[in-house]
C-alpha positions, -999 to 999 in steps of 0.1 A, spaced: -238 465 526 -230 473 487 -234 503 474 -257 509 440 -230 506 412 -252 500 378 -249 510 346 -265 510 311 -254 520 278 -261 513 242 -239 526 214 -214 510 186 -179 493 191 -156 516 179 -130 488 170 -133 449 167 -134 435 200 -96 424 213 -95 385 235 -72 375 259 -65 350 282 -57 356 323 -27 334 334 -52 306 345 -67 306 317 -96 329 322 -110 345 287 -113 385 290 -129 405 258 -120 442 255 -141 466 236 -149 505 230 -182 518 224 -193 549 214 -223 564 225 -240 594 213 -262 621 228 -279 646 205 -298 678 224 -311 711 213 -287 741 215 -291 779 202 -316 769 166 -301 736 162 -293 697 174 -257 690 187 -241 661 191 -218 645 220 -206 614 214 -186 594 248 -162 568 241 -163 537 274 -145 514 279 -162 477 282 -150 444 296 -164 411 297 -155 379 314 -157 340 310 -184 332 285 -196 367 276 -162 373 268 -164 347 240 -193 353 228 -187 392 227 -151 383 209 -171 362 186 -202 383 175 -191 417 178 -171 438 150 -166 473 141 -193 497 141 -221 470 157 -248 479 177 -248 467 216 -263 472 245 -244 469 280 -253 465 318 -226 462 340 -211 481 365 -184 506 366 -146 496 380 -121 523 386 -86 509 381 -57 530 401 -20 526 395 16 548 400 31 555 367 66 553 361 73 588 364 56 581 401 21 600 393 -9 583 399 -30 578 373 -69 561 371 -90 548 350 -131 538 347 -143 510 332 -176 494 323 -174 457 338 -204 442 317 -224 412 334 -257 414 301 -243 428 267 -271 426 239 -263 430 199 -288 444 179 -298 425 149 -278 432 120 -302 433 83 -286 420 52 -297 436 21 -313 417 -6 -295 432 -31 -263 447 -18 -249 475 -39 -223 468 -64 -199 493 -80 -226 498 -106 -251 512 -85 -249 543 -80 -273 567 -51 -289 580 -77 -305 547 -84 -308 535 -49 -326 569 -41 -353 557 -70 -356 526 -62 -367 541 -20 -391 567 -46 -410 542 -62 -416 520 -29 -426 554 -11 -453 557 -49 -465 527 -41 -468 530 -6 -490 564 -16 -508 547 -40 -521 518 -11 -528 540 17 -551 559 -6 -566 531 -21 -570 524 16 -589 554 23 -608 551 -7 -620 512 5 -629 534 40 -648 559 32 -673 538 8 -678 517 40 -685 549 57 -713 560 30 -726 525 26 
């Protein structure tokens, strides 16, 4: 009987995803993710951020290779592998992997309007003002509509 050896993880690749081939062929995609953690400590939020290793086979190694890129979202299930070998120098070393078997991307958004070297933050921060004003402007207006219904 197996044990329970299950895993899930959502985080960012690290790097651009690396492909290769086994000698018959077989297509295995290598990736990092990073994951982060934040919790309270002392008066203020810390962070921990974990770096795992991920590896995908067959078809999910393709299609990893061919949508994934540097700093993407994912989300893995898999299951862990621990690799064991003798160094050169003779000391054994080891190593945990994720072995992924579902791996998810989150969307990504283009903008509209990316920014140019024009644009500057300043105007981008604006531009976030005025939709915030008129966001104001209709949730009052909103209100407004509500409470006449109220007294009507």
């Amino acid at each position: 009987m197996n044990n329970l050896n299950s895993i899930l993880i959502e985080g960012n690749l690290v790097r651009d995803p690396l492909l290769r081939s086994t000698p018959k062929g077989t297509p295995v995609c290598n990736f990092t993710l990073a994951s982060n953690r934040f919790f309270k400590q002392d008066s203020g939020m810390e962070k921990e951020v974990g770096f795992f290793d991920v590896e995908t086979w067959s078809k999910l190694a393709e299609r990893c290779y061919n949508q994934g890129h540097k700093g993407r979202g994912v989300r893995v299930v898999g299951r862990l592998k621990q690799d064991r070998w003798n160094g050169s120098d003779g000391k054994p070393h080891s190593r945990v992997a994720i072995v992924a078997e579902h791996v998810e991307f989150r969307p990504e958004f283009k903008r509209e309007n990316p920014p140019d070297s024009d644009t500057s933050v300043t105007d981008t921060i604006a531009e976030i003002a005025a939709q915030e004003d008129e966001f104001t402007n209709l949730e009052e207006a909103a209100l407004a509509v509500a409470e006449e219904e109220i007294n009507f």
